[in-house]
N, C-alpha and C positions, 0 to 999 in steps of 0.2 A: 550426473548431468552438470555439464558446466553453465556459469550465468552467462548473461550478455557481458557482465564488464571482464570479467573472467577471457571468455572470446574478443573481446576486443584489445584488450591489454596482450594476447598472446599473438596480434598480429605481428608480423615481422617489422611493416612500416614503425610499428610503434614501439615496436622494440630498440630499430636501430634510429628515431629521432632524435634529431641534434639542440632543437631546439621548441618551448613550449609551442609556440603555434605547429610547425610539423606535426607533433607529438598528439595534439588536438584534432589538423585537420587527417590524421590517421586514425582515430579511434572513433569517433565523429561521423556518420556515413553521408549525413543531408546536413542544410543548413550554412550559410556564409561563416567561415570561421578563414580572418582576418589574416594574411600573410605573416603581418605584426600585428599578434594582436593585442587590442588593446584596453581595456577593462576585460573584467570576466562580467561584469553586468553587459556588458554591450555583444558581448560571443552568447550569452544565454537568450538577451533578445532576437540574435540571429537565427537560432536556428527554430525548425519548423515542424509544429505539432498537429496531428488533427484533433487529438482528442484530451489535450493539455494545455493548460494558460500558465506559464510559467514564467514569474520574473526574479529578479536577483536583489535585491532591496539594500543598497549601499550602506544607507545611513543606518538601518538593522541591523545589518548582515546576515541577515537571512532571505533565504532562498523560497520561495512562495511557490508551491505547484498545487493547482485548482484543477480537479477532473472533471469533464465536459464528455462523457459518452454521447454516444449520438444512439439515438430510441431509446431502449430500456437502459437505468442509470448501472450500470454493472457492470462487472470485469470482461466486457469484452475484447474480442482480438485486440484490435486494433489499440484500445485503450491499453492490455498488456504490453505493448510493441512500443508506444510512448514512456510507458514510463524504463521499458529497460533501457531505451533510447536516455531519455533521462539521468538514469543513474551510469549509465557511462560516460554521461558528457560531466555529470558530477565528478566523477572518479580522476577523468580525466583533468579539470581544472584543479585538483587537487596536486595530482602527480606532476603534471606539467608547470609549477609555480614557481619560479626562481628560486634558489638556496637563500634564507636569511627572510624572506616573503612575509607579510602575515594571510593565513589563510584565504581565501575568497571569499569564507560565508563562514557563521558560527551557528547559528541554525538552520532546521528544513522543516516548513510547516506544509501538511498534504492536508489540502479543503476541496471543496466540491462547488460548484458552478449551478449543480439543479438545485433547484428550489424546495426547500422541504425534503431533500433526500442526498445523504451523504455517499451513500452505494448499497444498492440493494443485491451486491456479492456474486456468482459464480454463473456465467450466461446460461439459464435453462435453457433456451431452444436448444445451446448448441448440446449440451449435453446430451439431449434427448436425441437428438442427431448420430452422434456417437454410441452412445450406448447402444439405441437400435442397430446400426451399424456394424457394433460389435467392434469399435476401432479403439483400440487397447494403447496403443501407441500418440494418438491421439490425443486422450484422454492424459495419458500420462503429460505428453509435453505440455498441454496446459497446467495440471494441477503442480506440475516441477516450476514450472516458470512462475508461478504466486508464490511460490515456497523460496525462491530463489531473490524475486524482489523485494519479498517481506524481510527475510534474514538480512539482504542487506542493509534496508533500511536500520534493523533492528541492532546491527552494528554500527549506524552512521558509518556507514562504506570504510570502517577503520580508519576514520579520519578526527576523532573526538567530537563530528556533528552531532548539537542536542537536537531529536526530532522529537514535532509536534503534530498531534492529528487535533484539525478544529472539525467541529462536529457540527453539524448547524441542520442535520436534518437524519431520517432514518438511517440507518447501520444496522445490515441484516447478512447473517450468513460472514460470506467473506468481506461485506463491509464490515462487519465489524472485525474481523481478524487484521485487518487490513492499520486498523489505526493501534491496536491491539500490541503492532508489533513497533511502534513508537517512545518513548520516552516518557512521552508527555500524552495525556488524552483532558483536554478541552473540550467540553458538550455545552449548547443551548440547552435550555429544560425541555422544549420540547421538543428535542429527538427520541428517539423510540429505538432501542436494540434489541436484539434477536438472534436465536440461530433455528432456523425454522427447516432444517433439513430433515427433521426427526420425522415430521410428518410426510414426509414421503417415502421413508423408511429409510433414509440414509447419516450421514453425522458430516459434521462441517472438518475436512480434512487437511487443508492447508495452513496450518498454525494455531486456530481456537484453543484446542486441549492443551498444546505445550505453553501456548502465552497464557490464558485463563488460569492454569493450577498455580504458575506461581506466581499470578495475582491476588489470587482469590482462594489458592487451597483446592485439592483436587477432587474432596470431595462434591465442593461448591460447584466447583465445575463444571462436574458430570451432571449435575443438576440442573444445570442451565441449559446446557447441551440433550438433557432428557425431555424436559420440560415442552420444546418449543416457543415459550409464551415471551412474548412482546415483555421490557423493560424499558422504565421511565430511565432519563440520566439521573434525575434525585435517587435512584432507586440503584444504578448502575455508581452512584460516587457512595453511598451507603455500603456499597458489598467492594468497596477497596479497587474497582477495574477504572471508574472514570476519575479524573484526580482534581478538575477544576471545573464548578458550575459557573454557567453566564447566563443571563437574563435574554431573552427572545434578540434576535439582531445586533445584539451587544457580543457576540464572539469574537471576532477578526479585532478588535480593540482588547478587549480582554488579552489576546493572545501576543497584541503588541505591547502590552504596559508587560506583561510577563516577561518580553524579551528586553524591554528598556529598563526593566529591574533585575535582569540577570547577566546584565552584561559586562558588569565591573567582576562579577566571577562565573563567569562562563566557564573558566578553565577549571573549577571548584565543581562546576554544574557538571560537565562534561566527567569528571576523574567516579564522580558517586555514584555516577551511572554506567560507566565503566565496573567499578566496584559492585555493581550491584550485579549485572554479569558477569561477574566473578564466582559470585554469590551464591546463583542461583543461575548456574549457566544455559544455555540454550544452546543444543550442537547440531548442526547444520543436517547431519546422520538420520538425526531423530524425526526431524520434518520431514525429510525428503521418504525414511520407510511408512511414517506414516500418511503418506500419498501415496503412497503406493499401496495402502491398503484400502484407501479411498478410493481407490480408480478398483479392486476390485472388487469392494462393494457393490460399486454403482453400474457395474459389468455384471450385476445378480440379480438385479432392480426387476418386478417385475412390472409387466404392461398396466397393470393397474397402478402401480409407483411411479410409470412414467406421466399415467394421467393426473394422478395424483399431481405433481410438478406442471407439469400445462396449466392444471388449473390456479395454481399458486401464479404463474410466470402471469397468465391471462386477467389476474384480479389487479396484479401490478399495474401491467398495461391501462388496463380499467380506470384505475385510481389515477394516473398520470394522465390519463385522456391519449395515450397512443394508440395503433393501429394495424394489424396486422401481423404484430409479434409473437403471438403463441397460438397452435391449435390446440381447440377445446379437447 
């Protein structure tokens, strides 16, 4: 399965562009991108997200994207659709930069917008939708499309971007795969992570297992993953996965003094972690078969595991004060 930036780098427009703006407004589907254009801060504030607040931070140089779900805070469509949208428009500024250029951006930090919750991972209704359904194909194209976003981030789109996940509230499931597959992981103390899939009989399939072992060892891992139970970030920076603690509302500062201390070797920052993918590779193979065995797991789920998941999806809603998002 090909990604988004994958598909859009292979359109023709984009191929035979003469120049960065063409080259942009062909890979780019929405959004005002400038005939000439002109900053890549000002082509990133143009274009148009529903469930993304993204800016480009000049004097940083890093790239800021805040996830804004709408109802339950989790990987839904639409939020999926934004960020491949995202990382093509990344790819794109990259590719598109004049010979001799200095890059656009030198980091990418992915934070969250709700309040007390970073992402609470993989949309149950929909799941439960499908799987009753029995729609196989379905299922795959989502859990391919996380696998798909995740690696690239996990490569900074092969452009030497150091990425950073700020953490400032829960990370559950594929929240926490999500930041997992970053550089850098930044947490509040009081965020709380998880993979609470177990208790519906199923395992978190889109990257947990291969990011977690060579974080943490794969014994550790599987322990975590067995477990279900809720982790403090004191608790998650002790076991080697979260790498920088910050005091309650003090994150997004933490994560800026990080970047205005790594800026004079960013390219040192960037080559180590390059190297550490070297090291301890991650191949693209490995995620994508194992969603594929995730999708037929959860194609075996029984009706009691689907209730089981309702009622998780429904104590969420509960705790957010939402409305109508899970049946009991």
């Amino acid at each position: 399965m090909t990604s988004a930036l994958d598909q859009a780098m292979a359109r023709p427009e984009a191929q035979t562009a003469r120049d960065p703006g063409q080259m942009l407004r062909a890979i780019v589907g929405h959004g005002p991108i400038p005939r000439t254009p002109s900053s890549p801060a000002a082509i990133v504030a143009g274009q148009d997200f529903s469930d993304l607040d993204v800016m480009l931070d000049e004097q940083d140089r890093a790239f800021w994207a805040w996830m804004k779900p709408r109802g339950r805070p989790s990987f839904t469509l639409p939020l999926l659709r934004d960020l491949a949208h995202m990382q093509a428009l990344i790819d794109a500024l990259f590719r598109a930069r004049p010979a001799g250029t200095p890059p656009p951006f030198d980091y990418f930090v992915l934070g969250s917008r709700v309040r007390e919750v970073f992402n609470l991972g993989g949309d149950l209704t929909l799941f439960a939708q499908k799987i009753r359904d029995g729609d196989r194909e379905g299922l795959r194209a989502y859990a391919q499309s996380c696998v798909s976003i995740g690696y690239a981030n996990y490569t900074g789109w092969g452009h030497g971007v150091v990425t950073i996940a700020l953490i400032q509230g829960d990370a559950l499931g594929g929240g926490l795969e999500a930041p997992l597959s970053c550089d850098v992981m930044v947490a509040e103390r009081q965020a709380k992570f998880g993979l609470p899939e177990i208790l519906f009989n199923l395992f978190p399939g889109m990257g947990a297992y291969t990011y977690l072992a060579r974080r943490m060892g794969m014994v550790k891992a599987e322990e975590m993953i067995l477990s279900g139970k809720l982790y403090s970030a004191a608790e998650m920076k002790a076991m080697g996965v979260v790498d920088i603690l910050a005091e309650p509302g003090e994150g997004e500062q933490v994560v800026r003094d990080l970047i205005a201390r790594g800026r004079a070797r960013q390219r040192a920052q960037s080559a180590i972690y390059k190297a550490r993918r070297r090291v301890m590779p991650i191949d693209i193979a490995e995620l994508r078969e194992i969603a594929d065995m995730w999708v037929d797991s959860a194609l075996n789920l029984t009706e009691q595991d689907l209730r089981r998941m309702a009622r998780i999806a429904a104590a969420q809603d509960r705790t957010l004060g939402l409305r109508g998002r899970a049946a009991e």
